[in-house]
Backbone as XML, in Angstrom:
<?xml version="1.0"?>
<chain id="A" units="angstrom">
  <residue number="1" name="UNK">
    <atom name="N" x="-7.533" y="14.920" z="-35.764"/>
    <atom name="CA" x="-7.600" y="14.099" z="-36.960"/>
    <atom name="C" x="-6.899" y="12.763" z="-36.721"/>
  </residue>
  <residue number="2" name="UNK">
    <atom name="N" x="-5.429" y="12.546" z="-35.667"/>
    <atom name="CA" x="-5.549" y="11.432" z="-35.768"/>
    <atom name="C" x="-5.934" y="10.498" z="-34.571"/>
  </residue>
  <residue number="3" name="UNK">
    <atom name="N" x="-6.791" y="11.344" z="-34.158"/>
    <atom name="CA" x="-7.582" y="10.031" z="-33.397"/>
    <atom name="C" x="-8.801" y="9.586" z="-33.802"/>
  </residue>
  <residue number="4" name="UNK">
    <atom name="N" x="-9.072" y="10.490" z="-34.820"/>
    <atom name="CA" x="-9.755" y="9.553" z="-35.920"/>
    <atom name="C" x="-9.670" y="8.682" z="-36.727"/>
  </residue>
  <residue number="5" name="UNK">
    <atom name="N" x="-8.139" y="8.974" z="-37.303"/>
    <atom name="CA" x="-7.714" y="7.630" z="-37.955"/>
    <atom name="C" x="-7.194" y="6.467" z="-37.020"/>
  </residue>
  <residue number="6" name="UNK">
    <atom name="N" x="-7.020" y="6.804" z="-35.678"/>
    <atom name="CA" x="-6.558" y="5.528" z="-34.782"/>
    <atom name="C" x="-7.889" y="4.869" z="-34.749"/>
  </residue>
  <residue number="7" name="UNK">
    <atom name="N" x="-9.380" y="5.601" z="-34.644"/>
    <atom name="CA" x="-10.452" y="5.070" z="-34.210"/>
    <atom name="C" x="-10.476" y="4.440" z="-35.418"/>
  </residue>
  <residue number="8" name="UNK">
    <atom name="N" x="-10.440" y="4.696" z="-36.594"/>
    <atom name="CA" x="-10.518" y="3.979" z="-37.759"/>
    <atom name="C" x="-9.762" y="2.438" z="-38.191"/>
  </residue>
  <residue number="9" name="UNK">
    <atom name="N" x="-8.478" y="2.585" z="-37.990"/>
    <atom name="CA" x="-7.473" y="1.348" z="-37.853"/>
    <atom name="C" x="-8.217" y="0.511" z="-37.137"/>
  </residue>
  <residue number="10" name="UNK">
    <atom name="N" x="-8.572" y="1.061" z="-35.656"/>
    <atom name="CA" x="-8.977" y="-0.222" z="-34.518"/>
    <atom name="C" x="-10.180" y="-0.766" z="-35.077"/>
  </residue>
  <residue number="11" name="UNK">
    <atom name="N" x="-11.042" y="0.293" z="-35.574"/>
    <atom name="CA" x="-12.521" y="-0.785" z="-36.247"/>
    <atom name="C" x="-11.784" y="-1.545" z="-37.148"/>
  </residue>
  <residue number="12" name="UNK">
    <atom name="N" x="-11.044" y="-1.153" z="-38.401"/>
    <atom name="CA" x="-10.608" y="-1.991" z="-39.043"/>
    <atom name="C" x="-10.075" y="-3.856" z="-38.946"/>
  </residue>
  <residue number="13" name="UNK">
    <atom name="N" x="-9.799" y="-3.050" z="-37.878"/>
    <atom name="CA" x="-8.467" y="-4.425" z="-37.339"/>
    <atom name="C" x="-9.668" y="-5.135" z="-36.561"/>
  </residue>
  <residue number="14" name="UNK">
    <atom name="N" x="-10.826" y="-4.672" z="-35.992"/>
    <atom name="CA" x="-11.573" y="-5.539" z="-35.499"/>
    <atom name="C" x="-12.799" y="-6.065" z="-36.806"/>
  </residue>
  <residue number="15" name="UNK">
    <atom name="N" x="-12.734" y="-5.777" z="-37.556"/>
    <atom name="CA" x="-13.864" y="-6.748" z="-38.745"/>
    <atom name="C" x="-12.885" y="-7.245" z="-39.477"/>
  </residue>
  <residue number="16" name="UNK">
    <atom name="N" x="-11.891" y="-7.182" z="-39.610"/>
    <atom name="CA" x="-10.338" y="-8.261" z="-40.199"/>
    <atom name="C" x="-10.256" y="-9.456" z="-39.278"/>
  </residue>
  <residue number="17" name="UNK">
    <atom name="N" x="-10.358" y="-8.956" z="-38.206"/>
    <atom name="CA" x="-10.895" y="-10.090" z="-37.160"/>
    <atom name="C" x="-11.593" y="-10.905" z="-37.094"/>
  </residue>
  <residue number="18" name="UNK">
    <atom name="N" x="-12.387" y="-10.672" z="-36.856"/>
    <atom name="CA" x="-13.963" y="-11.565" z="-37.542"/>
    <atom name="C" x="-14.097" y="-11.660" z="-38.436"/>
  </residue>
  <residue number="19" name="UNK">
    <atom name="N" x="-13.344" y="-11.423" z="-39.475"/>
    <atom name="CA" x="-13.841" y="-12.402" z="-41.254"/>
    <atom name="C" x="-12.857" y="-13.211" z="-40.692"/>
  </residue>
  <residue number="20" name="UNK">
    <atom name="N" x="-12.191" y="-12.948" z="-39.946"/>
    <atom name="CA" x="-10.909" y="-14.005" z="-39.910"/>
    <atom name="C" x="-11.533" y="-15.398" z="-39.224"/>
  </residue>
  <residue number="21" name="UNK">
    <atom name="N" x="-12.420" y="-14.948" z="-38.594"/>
    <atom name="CA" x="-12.636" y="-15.891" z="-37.272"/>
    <atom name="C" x="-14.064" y="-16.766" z="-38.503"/>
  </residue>
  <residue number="22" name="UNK">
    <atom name="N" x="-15.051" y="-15.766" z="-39.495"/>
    <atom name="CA" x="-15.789" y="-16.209" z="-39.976"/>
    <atom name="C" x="-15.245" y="-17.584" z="-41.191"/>
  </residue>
  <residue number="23" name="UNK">
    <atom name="N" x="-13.891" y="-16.886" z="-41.662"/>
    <atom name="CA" x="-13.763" y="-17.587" z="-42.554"/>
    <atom name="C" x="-12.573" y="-18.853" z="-42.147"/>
  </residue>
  <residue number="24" name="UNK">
    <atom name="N" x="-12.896" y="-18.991" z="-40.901"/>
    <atom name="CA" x="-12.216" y="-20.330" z="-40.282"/>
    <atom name="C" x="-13.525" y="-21.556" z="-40.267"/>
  </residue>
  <residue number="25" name="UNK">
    <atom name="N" x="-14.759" y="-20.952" z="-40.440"/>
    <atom name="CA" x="-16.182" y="-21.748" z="-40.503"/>
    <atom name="C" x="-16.722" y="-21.819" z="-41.967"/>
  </residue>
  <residue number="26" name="UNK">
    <atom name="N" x="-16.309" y="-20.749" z="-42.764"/>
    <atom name="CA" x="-16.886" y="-20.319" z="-43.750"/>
    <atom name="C" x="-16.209" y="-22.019" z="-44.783"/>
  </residue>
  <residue number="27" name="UNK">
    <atom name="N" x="-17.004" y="-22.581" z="-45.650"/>
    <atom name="CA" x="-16.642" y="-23.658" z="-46.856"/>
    <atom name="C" x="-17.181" y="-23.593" z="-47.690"/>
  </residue>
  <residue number="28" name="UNK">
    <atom name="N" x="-15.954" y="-24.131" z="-48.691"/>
    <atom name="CA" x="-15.968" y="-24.503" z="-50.618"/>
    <atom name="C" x="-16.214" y="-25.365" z="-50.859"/>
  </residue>
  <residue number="29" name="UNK">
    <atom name="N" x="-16.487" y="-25.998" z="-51.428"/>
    <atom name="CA" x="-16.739" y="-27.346" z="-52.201"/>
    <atom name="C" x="-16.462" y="-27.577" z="-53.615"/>
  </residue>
  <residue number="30" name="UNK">
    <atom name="N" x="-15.660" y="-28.297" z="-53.625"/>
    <atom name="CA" x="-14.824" y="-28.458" z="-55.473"/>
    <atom name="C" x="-14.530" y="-30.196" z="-55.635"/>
  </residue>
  <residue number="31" name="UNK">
    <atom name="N" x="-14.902" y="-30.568" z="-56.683"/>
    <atom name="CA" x="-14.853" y="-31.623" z="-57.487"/>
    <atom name="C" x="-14.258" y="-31.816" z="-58.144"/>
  </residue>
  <residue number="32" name="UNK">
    <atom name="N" x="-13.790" y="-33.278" z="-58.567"/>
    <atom name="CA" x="-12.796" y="-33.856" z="-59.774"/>
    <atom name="C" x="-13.658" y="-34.842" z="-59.929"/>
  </residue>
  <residue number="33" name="UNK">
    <atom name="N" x="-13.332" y="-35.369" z="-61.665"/>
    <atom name="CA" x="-14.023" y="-36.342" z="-62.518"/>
    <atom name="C" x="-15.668" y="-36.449" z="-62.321"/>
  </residue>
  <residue number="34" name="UNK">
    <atom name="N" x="-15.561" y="-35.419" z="-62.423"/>
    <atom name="CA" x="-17.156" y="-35.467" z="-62.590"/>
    <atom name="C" x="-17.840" y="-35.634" z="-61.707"/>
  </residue>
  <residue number="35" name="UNK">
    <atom name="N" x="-17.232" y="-35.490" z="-60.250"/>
    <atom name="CA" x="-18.122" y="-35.435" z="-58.761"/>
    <atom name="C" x="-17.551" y="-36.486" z="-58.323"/>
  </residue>
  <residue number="36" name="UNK">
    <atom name="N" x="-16.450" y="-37.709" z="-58.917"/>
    <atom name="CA" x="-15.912" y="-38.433" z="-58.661"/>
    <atom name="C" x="-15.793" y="-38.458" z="-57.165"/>
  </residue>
  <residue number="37" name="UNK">
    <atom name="N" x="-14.835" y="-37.397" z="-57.271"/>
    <atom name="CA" x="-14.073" y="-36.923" z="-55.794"/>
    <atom name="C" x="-14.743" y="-35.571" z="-55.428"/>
  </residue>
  <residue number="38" name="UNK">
    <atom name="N" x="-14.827" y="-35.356" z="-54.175"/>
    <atom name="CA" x="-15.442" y="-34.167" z="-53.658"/>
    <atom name="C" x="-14.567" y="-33.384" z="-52.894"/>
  </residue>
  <residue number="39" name="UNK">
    <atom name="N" x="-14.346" y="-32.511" z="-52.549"/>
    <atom name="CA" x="-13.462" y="-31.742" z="-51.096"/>
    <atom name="C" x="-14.301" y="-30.325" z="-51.059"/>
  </residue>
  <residue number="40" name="UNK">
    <atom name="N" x="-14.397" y="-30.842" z="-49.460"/>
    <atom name="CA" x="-14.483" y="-29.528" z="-48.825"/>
    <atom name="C" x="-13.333" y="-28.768" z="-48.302"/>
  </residue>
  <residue number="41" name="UNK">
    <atom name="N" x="-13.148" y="-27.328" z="-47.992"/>
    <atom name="CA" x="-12.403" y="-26.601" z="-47.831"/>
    <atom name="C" x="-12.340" y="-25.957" z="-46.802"/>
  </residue>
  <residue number="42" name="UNK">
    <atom name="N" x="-12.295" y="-25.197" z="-45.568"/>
    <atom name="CA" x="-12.545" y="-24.141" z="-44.546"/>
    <atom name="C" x="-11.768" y="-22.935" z="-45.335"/>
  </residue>
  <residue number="43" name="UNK">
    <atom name="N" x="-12.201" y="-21.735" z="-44.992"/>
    <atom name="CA" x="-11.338" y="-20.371" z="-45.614"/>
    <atom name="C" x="-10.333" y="-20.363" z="-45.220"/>
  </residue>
  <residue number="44" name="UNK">
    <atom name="N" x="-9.869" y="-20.818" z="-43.674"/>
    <atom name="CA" x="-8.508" y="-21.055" z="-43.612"/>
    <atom name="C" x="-7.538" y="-21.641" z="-44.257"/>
  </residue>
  <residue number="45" name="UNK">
    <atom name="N" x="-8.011" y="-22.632" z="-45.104"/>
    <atom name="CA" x="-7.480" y="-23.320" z="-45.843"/>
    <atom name="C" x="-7.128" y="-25.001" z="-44.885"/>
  </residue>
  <residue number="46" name="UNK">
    <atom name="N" x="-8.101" y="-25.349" z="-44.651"/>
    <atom name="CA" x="-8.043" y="-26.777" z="-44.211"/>
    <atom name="C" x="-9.127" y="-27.582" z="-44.581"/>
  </residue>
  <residue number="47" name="UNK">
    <atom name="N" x="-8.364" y="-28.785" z="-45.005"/>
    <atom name="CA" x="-9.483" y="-29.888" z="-45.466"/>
    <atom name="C" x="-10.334" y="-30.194" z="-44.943"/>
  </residue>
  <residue number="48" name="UNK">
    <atom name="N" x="-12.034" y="-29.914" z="-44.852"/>
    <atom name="CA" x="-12.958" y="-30.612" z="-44.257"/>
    <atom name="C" x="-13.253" y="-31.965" z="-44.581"/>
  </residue>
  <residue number="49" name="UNK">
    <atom name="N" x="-13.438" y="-32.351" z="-45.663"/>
    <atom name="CA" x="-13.508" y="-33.519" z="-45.736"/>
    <atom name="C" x="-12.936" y="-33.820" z="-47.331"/>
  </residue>
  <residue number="50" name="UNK">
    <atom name="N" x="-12.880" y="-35.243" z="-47.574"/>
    <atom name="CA" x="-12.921" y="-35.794" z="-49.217"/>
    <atom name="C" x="-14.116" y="-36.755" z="-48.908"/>
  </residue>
  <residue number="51" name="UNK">
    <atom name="N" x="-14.610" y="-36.820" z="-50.120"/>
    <atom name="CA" x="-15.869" y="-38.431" z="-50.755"/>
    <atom name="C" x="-15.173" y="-38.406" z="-51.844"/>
  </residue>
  <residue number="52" name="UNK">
    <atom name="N" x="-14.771" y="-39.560" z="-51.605"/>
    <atom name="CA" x="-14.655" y="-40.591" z="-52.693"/>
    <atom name="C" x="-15.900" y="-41.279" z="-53.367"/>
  </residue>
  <residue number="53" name="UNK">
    <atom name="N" x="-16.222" y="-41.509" z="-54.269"/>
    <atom name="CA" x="-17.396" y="-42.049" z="-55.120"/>
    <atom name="C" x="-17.348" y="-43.611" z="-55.184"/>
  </residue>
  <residue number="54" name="UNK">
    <atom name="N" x="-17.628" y="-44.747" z="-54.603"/>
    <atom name="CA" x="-17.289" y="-46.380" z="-54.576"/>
    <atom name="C" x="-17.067" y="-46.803" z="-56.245"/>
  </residue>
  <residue number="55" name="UNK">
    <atom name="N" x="-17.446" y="-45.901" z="-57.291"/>
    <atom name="CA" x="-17.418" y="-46.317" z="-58.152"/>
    <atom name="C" x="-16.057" y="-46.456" z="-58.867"/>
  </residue>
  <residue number="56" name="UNK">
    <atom name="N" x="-15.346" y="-44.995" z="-58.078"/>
    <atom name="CA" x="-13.762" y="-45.183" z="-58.649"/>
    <atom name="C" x="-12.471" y="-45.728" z="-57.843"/>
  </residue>
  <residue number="57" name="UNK">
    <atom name="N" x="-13.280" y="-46.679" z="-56.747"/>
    <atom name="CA" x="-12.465" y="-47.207" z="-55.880"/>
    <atom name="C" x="-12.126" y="-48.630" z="-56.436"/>
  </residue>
  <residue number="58" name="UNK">
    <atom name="N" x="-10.820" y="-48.947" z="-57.020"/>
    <atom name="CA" x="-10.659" y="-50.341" z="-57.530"/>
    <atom name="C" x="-8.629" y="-50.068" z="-57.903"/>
  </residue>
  <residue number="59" name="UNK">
    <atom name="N" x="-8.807" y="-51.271" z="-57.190"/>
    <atom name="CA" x="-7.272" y="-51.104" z="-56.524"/>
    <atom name="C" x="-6.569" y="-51.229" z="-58.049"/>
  </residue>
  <residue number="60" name="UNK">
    <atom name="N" x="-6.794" y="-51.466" z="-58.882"/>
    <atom name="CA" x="-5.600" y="-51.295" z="-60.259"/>
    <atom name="C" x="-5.520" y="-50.242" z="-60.878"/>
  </residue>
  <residue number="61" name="UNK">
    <atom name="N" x="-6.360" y="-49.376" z="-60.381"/>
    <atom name="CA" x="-6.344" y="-47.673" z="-60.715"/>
    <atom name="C" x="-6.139" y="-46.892" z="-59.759"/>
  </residue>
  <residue number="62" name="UNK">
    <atom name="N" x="-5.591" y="-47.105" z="-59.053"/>
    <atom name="CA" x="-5.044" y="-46.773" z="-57.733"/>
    <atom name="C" x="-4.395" y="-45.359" z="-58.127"/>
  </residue>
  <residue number="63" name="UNK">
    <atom name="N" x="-3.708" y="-45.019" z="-59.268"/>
    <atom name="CA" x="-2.978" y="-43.857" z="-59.746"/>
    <atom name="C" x="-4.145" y="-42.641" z="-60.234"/>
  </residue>
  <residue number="64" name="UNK">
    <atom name="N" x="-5.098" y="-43.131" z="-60.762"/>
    <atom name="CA" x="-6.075" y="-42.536" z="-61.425"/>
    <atom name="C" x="-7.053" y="-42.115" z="-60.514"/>
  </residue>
  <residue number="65" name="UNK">
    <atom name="N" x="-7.297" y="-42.475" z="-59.162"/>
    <atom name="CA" x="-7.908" y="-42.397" z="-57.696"/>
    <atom name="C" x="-6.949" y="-41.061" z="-57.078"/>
  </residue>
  <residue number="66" name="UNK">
    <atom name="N" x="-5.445" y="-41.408" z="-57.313"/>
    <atom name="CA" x="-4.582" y="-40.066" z="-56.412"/>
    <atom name="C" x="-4.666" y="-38.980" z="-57.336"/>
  </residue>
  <residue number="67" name="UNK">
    <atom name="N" x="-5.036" y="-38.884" z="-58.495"/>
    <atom name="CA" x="-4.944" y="-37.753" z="-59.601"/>
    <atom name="C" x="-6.226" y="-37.273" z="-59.158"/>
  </residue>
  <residue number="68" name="UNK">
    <atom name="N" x="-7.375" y="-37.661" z="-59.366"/>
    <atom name="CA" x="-8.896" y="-37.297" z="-58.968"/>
    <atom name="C" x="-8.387" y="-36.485" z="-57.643"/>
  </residue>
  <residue number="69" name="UNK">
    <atom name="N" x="-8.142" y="-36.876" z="-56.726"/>
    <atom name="CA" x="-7.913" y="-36.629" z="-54.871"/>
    <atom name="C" x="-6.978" y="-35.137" z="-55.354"/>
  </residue>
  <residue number="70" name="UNK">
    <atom name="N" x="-6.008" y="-35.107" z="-55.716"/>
    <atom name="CA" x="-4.994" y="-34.030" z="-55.991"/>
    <atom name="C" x="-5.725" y="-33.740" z="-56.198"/>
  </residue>
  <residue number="71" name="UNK">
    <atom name="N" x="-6.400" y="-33.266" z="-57.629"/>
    <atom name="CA" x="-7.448" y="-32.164" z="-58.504"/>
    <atom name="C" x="-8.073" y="-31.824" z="-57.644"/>
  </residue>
  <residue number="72" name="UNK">
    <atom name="N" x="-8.900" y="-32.503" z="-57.040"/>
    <atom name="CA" x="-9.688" y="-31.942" z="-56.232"/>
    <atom name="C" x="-9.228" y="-30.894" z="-54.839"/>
  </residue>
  <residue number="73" name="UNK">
    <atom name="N" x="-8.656" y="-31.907" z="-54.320"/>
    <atom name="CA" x="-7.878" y="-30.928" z="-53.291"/>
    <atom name="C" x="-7.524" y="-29.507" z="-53.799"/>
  </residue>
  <residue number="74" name="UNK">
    <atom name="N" x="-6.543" y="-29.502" z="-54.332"/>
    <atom name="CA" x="-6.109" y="-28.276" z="-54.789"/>
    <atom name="C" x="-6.989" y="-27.120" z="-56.317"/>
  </residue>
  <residue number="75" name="UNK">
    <atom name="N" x="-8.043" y="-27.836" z="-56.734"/>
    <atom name="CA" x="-9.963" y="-26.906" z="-56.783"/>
    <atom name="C" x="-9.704" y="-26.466" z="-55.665"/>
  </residue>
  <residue number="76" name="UNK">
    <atom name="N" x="-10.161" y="-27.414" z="-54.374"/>
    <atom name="CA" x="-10.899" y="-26.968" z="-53.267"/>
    <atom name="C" x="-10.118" y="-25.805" z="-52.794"/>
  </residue>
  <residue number="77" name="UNK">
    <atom name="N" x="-8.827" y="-25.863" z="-52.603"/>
    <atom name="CA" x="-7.329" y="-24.670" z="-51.890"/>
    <atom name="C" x="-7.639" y="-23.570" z="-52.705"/>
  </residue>
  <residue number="78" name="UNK">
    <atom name="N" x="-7.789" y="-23.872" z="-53.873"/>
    <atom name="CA" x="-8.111" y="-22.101" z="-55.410"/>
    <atom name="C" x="-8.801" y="-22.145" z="-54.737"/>
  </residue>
  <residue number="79" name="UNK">
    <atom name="N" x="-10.553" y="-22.601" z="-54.363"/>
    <atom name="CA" x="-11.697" y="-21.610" z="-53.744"/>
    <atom name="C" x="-11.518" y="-21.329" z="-52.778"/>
  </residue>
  <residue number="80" name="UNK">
    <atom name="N" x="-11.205" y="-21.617" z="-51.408"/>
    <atom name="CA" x="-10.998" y="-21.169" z="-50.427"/>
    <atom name="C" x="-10.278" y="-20.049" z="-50.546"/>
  </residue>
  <residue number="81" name="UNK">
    <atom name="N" x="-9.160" y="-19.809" z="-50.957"/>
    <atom name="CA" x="-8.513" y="-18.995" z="-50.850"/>
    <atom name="C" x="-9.189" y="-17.756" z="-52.199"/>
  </residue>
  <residue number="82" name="UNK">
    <atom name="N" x="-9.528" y="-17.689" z="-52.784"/>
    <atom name="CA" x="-10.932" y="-16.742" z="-53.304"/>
    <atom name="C" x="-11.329" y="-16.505" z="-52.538"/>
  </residue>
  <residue number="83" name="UNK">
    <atom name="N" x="-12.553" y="-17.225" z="-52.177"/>
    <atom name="CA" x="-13.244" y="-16.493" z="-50.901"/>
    <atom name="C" x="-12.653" y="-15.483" z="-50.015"/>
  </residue>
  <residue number="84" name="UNK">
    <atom name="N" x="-11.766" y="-16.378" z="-49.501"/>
    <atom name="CA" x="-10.580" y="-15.749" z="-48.492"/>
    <atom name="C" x="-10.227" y="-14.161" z="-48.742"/>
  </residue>
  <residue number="85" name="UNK">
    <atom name="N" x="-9.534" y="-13.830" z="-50.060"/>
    <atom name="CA" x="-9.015" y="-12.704" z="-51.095"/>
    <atom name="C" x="-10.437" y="-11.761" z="-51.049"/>
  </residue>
  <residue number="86" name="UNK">
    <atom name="N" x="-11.557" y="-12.468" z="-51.385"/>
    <atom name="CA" x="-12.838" y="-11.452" z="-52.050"/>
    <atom name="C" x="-13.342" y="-10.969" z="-50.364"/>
  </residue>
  <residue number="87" name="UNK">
    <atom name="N" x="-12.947" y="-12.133" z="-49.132"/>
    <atom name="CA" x="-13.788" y="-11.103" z="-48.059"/>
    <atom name="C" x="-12.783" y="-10.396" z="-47.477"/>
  </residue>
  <residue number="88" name="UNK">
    <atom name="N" x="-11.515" y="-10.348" z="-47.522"/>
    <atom name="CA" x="-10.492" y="-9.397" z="-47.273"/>
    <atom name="C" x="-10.716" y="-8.078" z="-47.690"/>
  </residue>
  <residue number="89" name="UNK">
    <atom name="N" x="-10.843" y="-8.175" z="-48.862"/>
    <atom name="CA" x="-11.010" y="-7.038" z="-50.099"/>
    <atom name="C" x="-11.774" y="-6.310" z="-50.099"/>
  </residue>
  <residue number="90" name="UNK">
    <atom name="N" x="-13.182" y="-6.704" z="-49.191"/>
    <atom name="CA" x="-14.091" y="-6.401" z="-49.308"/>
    <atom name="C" x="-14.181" y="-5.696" z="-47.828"/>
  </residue>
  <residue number="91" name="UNK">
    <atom name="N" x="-13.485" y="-5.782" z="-46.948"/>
    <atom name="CA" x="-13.201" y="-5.443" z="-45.777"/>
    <atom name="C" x="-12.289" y="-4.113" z="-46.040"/>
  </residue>
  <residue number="92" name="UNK">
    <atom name="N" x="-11.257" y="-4.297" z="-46.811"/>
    <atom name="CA" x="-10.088" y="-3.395" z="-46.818"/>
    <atom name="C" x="-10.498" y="-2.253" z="-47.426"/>
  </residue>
  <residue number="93" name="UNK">
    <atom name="N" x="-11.198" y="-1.956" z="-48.563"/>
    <atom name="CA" x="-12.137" y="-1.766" z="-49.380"/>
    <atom name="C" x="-11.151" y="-1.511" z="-50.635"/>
  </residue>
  <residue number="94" name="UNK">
    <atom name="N" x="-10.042" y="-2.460" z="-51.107"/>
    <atom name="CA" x="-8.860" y="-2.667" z="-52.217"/>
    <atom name="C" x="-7.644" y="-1.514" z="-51.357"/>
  </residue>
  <residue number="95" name="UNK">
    <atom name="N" x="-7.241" y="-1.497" z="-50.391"/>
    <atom name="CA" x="-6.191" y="-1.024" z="-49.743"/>
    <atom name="C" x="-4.868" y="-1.956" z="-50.105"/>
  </residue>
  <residue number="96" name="UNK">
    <atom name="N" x="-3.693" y="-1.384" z="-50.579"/>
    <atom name="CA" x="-3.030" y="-2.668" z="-50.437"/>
    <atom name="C" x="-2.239" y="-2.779" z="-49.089"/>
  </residue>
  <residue number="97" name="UNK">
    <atom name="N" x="-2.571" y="-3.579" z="-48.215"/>
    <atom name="CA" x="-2.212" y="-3.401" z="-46.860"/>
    <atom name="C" x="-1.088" y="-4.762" z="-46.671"/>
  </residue>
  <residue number="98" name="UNK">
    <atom name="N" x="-0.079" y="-4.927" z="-46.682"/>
    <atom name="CA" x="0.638" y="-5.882" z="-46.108"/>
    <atom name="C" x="0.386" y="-6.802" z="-45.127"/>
  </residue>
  <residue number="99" name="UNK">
    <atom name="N" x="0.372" y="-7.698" z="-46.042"/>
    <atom name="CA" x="-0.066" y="-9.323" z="-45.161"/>
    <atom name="C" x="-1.753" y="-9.598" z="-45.202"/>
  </residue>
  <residue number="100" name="UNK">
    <atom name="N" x="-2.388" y="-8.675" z="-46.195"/>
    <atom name="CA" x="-3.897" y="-8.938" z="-45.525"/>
    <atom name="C" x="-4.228" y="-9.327" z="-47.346"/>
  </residue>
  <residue number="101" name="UNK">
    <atom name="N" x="-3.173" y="-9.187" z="-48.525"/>
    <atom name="CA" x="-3.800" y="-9.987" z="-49.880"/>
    <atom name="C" x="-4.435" y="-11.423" z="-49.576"/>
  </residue>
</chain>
């Protein structure tokens, strides 16, 4: 019996693996002001990109440009890290396993 559960752990630990590796490719996409600002996300949690919209680029709102950019950014960090949570979860099958929420 427990080299069944060792055989079990090791599959485990190898498709924890590869969502890991998937969700270093895997992206979100989240918006502020209305598509204003855009960000992409990787599941790892790294910025692929921002668009800025030319329309809200004008240097005396310069404050109202870093508020859009924040919002967005941190949309984009909540979805990623969803994703992130739902393909864990979905791997673990709701185990609570340390270090893998």
């Amino acid at each position: 019996m427990n080299k069944n559960l060792l055989k079990q752990a090791q599959q485990l630990q190898a498709r924890l693996e590869q969502a890991k590796t998937e969700l270093e490719t895997a992206t979100v996409e989240a918006s502020a002001g209305g598509g204003m600002v855009t960000v992409v996300v990787t599941g790892d949690m790294s910025i692929q990109s921002i668009n800025i919209n030319k329309e809200v680029i004008d240097p005396s709102e310069a404050e109202m440009l870093e508020d859009l950019i924040l919002a967005g950014v941190n949309e984009g960090l909540t979805k990623a890290q969803d994703m992130a949570s739902q393909k864990m979860s979905a791997l673990t099958g709701g185990l609570n396993l340390p270090g893998l929420s």
